[in-house]
N, C-alpha and C positions, 0 to 999 in steps of 0.2 A: 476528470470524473473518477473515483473511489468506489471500488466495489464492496466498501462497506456503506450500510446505511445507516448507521446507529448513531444517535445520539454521543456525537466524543466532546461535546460542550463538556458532560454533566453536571448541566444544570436539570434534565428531566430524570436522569438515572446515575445515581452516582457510584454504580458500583463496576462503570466501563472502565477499564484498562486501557490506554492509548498505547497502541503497536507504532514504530515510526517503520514502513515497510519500503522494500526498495520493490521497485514498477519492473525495472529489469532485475534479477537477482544475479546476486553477486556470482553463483555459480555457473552462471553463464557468461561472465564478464561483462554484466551491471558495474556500475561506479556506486561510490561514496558521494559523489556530486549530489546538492541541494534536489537538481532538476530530474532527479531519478528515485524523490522519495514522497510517498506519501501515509498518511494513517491510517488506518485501522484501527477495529477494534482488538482485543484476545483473540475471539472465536474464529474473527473473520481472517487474522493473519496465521493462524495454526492452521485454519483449514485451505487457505491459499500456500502454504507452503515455500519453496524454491521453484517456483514454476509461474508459468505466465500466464493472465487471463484476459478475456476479452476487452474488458472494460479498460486492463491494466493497458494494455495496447494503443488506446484511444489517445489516450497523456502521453503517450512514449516522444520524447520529445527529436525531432527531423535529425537533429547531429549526435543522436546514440543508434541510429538503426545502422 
């Protein structure tokens, strides 16, 4: 589950920017690993930052905790 909601087809709005965001961030010793990454949009990954959120926690996958 992605804390973003936005349309990242864009086929309904084409003017989304696709973020690839890491779930754990790298500044905490997140990985590069596939299993640590998901998309966003612009808005939603500027405003999530380096820091963790609830929803991000849900996907955090059992062998990176």
């Amino acid at each position: 589950m992605s804390i973003c909601r936005c349309d990242l087809s864009n086929l309904v709005r084409t003017q989304n920017t696709i973020h690839l965001d890491h779930i754990i961030p790298l500044d905490v010793y997140g990985s590069n690993d596939a299993s640590n990454f998901q998309l966003l949009c612009e808005r939603c990954n500027t405003s999530k930052g380096a820091r963790f959120t609830t929803t991000s926690l849900v996907s955090t996958p059992v062998w990176n905790l």
